[in-house]
C-alpha positions as CSV (number, residue, x, y, z in Angstrom):
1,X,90.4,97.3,90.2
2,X,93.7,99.4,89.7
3,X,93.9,99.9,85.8
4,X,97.7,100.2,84.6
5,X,98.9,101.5,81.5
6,X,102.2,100.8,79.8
7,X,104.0,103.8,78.0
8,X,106.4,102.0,75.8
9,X,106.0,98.8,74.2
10,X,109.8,97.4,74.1
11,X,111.3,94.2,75.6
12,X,111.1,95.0,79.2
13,X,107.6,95.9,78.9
14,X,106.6,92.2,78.2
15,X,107.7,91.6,81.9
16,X,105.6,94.1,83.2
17,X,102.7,93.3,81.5
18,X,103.3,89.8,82.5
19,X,103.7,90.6,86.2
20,X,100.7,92.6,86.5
21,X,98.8,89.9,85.4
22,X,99.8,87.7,88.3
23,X,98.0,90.5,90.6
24,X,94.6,90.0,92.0
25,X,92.4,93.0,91.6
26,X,94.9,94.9,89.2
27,X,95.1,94.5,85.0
28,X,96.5,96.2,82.3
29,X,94.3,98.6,80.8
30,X,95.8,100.3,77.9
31,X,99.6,100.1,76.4
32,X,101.0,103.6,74.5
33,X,104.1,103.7,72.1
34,X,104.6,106.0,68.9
35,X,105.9,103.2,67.1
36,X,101.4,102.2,66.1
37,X,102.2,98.9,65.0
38,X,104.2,98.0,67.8
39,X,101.7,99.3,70.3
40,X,99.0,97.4,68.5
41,X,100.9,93.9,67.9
42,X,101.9,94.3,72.6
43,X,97.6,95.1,72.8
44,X,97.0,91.3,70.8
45,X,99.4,89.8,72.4
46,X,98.6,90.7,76.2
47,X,94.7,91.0,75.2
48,X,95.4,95.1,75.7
49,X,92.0,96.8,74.1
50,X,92.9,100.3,74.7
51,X,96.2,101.4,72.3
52,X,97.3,104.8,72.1
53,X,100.4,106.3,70.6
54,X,100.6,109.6,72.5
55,X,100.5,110.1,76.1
56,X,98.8,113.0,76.6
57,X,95.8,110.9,75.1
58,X,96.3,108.3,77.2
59,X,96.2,109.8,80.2
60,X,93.0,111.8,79.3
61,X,91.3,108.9,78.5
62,X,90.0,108.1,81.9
63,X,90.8,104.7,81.1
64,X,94.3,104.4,83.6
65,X,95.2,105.0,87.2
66,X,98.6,104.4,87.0
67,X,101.4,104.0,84.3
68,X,104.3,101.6,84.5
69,X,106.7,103.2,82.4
70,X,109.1,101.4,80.3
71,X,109.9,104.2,77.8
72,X,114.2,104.5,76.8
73,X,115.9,106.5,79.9
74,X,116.2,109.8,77.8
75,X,112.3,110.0,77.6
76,X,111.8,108.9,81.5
77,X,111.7,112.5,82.9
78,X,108.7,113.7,80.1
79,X,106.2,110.9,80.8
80,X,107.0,110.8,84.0
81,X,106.0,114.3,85.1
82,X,102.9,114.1,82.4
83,X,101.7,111.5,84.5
84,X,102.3,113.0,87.9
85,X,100.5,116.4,86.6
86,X,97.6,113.8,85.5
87,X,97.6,112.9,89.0
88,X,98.8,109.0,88.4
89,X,100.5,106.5,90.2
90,X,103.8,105.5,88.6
91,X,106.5,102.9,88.7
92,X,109.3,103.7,86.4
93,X,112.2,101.9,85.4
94,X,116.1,102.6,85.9
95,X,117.8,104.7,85.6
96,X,115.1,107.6,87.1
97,X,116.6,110.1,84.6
98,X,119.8,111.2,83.0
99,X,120.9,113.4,85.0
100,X,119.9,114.8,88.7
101,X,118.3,117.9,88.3
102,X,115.6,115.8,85.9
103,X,115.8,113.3,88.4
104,X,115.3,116.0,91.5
105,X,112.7,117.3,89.8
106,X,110.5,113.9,89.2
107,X,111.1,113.0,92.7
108,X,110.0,116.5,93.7
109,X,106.9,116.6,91.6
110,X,106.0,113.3,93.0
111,X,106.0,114.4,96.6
112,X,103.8,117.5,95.8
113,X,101.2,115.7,93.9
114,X,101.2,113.0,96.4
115,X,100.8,110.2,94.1
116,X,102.5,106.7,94.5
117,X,105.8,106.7,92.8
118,X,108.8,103.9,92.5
119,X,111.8,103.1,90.8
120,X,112.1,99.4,89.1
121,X,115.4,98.9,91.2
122,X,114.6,95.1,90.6
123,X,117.3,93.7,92.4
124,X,115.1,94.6,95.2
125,X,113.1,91.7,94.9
126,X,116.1,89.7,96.2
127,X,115.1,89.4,99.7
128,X,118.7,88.9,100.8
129,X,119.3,92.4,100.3
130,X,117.0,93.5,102.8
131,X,117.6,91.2,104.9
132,X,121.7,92.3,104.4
133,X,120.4,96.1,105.3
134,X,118.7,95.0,108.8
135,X,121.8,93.0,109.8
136,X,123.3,96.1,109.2
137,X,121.2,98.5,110.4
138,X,121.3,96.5,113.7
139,X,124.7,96.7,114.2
140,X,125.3,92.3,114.0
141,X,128.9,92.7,111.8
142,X,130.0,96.0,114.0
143,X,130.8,99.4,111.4
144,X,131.5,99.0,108.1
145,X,134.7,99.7,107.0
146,X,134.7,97.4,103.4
147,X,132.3,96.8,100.6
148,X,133.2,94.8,97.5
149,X,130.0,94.9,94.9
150,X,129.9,93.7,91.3
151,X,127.6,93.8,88.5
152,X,128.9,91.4,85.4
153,X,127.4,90.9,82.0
154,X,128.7,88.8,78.8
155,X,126.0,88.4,76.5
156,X,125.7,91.5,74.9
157,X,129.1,92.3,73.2
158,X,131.3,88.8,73.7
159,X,129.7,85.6,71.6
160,X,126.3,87.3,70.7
161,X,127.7,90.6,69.5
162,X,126.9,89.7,65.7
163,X,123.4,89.3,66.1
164,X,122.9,91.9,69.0
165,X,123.8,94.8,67.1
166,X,121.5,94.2,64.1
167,X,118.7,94.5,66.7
168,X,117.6,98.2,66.9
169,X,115.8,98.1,70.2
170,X,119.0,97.2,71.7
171,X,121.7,99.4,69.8
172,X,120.1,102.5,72.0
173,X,121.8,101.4,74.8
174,X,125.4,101.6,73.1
175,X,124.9,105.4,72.4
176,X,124.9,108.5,74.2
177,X,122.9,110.2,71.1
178,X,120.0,108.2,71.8
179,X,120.2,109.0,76.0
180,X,122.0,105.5,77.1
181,X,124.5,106.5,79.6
182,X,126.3,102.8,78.9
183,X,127.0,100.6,81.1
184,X,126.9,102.6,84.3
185,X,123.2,104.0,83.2
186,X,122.6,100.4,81.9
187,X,123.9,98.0,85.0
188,X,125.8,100.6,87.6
189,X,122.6,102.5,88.7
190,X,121.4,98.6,89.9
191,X,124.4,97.9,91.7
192,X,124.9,101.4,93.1
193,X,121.6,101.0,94.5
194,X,122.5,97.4,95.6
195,X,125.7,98.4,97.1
196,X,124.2,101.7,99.4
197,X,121.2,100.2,100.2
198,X,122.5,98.3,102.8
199,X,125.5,99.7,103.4
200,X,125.3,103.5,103.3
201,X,125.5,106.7,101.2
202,X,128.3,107.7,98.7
203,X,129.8,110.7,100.1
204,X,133.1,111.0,97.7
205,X,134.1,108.9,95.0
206,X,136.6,108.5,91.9
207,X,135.4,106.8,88.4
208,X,137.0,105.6,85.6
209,X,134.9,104.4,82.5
210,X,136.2,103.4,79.4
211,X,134.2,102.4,75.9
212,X,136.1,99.4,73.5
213,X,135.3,100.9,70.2
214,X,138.3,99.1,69.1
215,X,137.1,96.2,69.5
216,X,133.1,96.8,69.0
217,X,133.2,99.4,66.4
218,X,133.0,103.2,66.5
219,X,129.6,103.3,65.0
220,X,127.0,101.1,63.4
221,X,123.7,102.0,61.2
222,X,125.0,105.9,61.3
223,X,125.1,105.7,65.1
224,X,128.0,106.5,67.6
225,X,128.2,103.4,69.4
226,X,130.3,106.0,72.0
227,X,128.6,104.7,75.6
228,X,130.6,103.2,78.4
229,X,131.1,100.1,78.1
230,X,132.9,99.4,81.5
231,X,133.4,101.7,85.0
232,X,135.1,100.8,88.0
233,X,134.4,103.0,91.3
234,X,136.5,103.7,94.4
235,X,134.1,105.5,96.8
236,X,134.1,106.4,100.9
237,X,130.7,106.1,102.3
238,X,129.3,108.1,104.9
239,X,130.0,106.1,107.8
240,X,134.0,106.1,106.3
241,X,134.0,102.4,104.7
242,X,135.8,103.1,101.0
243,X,133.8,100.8,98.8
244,X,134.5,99.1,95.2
245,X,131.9,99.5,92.9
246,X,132.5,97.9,89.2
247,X,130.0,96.8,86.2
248,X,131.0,95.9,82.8
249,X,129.5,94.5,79.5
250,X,132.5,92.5,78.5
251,X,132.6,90.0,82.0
252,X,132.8,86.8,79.1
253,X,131.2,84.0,80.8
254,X,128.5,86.0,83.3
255,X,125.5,85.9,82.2
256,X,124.2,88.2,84.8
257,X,125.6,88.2,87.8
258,X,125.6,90.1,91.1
259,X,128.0,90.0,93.6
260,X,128.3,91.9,97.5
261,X,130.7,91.7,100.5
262,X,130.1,93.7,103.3
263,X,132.9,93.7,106.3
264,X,132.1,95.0,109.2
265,X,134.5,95.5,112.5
266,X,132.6,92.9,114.3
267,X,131.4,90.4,111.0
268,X,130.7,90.3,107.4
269,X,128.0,89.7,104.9
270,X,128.2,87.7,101.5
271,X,125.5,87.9,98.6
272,X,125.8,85.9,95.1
273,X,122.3,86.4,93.2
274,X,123.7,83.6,91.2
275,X,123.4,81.8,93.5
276,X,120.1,82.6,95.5
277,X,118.2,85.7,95.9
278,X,116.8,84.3,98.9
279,X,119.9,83.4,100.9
280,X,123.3,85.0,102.1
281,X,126.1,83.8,103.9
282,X,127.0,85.9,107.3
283,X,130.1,85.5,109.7
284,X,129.5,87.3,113.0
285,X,129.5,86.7,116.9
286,X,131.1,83.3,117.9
287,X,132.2,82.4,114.5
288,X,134.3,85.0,113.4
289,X,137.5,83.8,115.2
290,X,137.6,80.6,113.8
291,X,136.4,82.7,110.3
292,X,132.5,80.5,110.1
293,X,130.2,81.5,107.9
294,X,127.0,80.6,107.8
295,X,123.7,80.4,105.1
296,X,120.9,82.5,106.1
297,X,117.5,81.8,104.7
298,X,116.0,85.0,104.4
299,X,112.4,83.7,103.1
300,X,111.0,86.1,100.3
301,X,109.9,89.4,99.3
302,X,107.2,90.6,97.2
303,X,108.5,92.0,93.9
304,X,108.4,95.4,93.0
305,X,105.2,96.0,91.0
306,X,103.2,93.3,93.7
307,X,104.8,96.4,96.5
308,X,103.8,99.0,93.6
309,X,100.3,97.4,93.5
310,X,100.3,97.2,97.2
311,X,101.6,101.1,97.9
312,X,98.7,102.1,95.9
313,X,96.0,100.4,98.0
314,X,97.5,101.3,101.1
315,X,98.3,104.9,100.1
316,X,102.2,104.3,101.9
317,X,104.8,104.6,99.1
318,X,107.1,101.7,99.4
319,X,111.0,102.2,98.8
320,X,112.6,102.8,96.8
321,X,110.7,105.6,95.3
322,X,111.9,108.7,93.4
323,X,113.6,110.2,96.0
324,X,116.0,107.4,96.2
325,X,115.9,107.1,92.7
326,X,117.3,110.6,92.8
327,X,120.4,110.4,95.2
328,X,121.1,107.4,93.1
329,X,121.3,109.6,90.0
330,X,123.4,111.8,91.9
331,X,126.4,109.4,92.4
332,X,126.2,108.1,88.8
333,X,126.0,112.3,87.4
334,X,129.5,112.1,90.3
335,X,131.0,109.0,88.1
336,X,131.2,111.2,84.8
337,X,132.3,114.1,86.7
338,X,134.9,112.4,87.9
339,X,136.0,110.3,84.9
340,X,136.1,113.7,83.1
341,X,138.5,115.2,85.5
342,X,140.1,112.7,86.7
343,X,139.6,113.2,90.7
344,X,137.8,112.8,93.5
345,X,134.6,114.4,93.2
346,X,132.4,115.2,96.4
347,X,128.5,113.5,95.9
């Protein structure tokens, strides 16, 4: 039995408890949060007996052998690397840190201690995407010399915005006081990841990002409400294709939704996750004279924690782990450099 525990009892930690319990041969052992009454209220709810509110205790207790952990990004780096010293397995969410020396130094600690260690890139569990990186990889749509990918949300600042904003566990992503690195923290680092995956590595790239306190606010409850709220990024990958990378909080009308084009020389690839995450449309061969595309079943994938889960048995890390984790932090720690100076920066 692999015994998870939970460090941080928020909103996204729901899903993870409620994933894990679709495992055979895995449960959720004990749940941590300094916020006692919210760590107690998660325990009734997901039948959780163990409750701690500090994670040094946890991890002493004997009670855990790996920690999934769904803290705010700012705190990301400290329990990660408590764990790692503990010597426990851990699956962290996005982004790895907030900024890539923490982020180098997670995914170095990881390697030396030799424990199982993964990044909640979610988007991963669309198994169009890797099916998208072994057309790819196998050379079916020729070099890549174009890459369109979008990442669109509504429902945070456009008809719900009254309501969101009197919710504190949300207001934290809207300001850079509390760690949130805005949208591109929030949604970019899942379509940067999305994008590269398949396609290849950043090697330059020029960001702009731009917050709409004019419209939202400047501040709300004492807080800066001073995080990105929109970046667009032009970027040349290593193999030479220029990409266009874009996320924004204000797309009025998406709910969620995740959009890549991949030209190649010799075809092209199409993803909507609105659509299906288990299907993509591909032109290539015959059919890209007379401009046919085609659907592609692409079957299914399991999702990250079942390949978390499944790392751990095996003792084979699965992707993406820290490491990736880390070169993604390194392009987004590239977007502010470059919306600060208003160039090209190299990644």
């Amino acid at each position: 039995m692999i015994r998870i525990g939970i460090v941080g009892a928020g909103n996204m930690a729901r899903s993870h408890a409620a994933e894990y319990s679709k495992i055979s041969g895995c449960r959720v052992a004990a749940v941590c949060d300094m916020d006692k009454g919210r760590a107690e209220e998660f325990g009734r709810n997901h039948s959780i007996k163990s409750v701690f509110t500090d994670i040094d205790a946890l991890l002493d207790s004997g009670k855990i052998d790996a920690v999934s952990n769904v803290t705010p990004d700012a705190q990301h780096a400290s329990v990660a690397l408590k764990a790692i010293a503990a010597g426990k397995h851990i699956l962290s969410e996005k982004p790895l840190a907030v900024n890539y020396p923490e982020a180098r130094s997670m995914a170095d600690a990881a390697r030396d201690a030799g424990v199982i260690n993964m990044v909640n890139f979610s988007y991963r569990n669309s198994s169009a995407i890797h099916k998208a990186q072994r057309i790819v990889a196998a050379g079916d749509i020729g070099r890549v010399v174009h890459v369109e990918a979008t990442y669109l949300q509504g429902w945070l600042y456009t008809a719900s915005w009254p309501q969101v904003r009197d919710k504190s566990s949300l207001i934290w992503r809207l300001c850079s006081s509390l760690g949130s690195q805005g949208v591109l923290g929030d949604l970019g680092v899942h379509i940067v990841d999305f994008a590269t995956y398949p396609a290849g590595a950043v090697r330059s790239l020029q960001c702009r990002m731009k917050t709409f306190s004019d419209i939202k606010g400047d501040e709300y409850a004492g807080r800066k409400l001073d995080a990105n709220d929109t970046a667009m990024i032009t970027a040349e990958l290593e193999g030479g294709a220029l990409a266009s990378i874009t996320t924004t909080r204000w797309a009025v009308g998406q709910a969620n939704t995740i959009l890549l084009r991949i030209h190649g020389d010799m075809g092209g690839i199409r993803i909507d996750l609105d659509q299906s995450y288990t299907k993509l449309d591909v032109c290539r061969g015959k059919d890209v004279p007379n401009r046919v595309w085609k659907t592609v079943d692409c079957g299914v994938t399991p999702n990250m924690y079942r390949r978390f889960i499944r790392s751990i048995r095996s003792g084979v890390n699965d992707q993406p782990d820290f490491e990736r984790g880390a070169q993604v932090q390194k392009v987004l720690d590239a977007c502010f450099e470059s919306d600060r100076l208003g160039c090209v920066v190299q990644v």
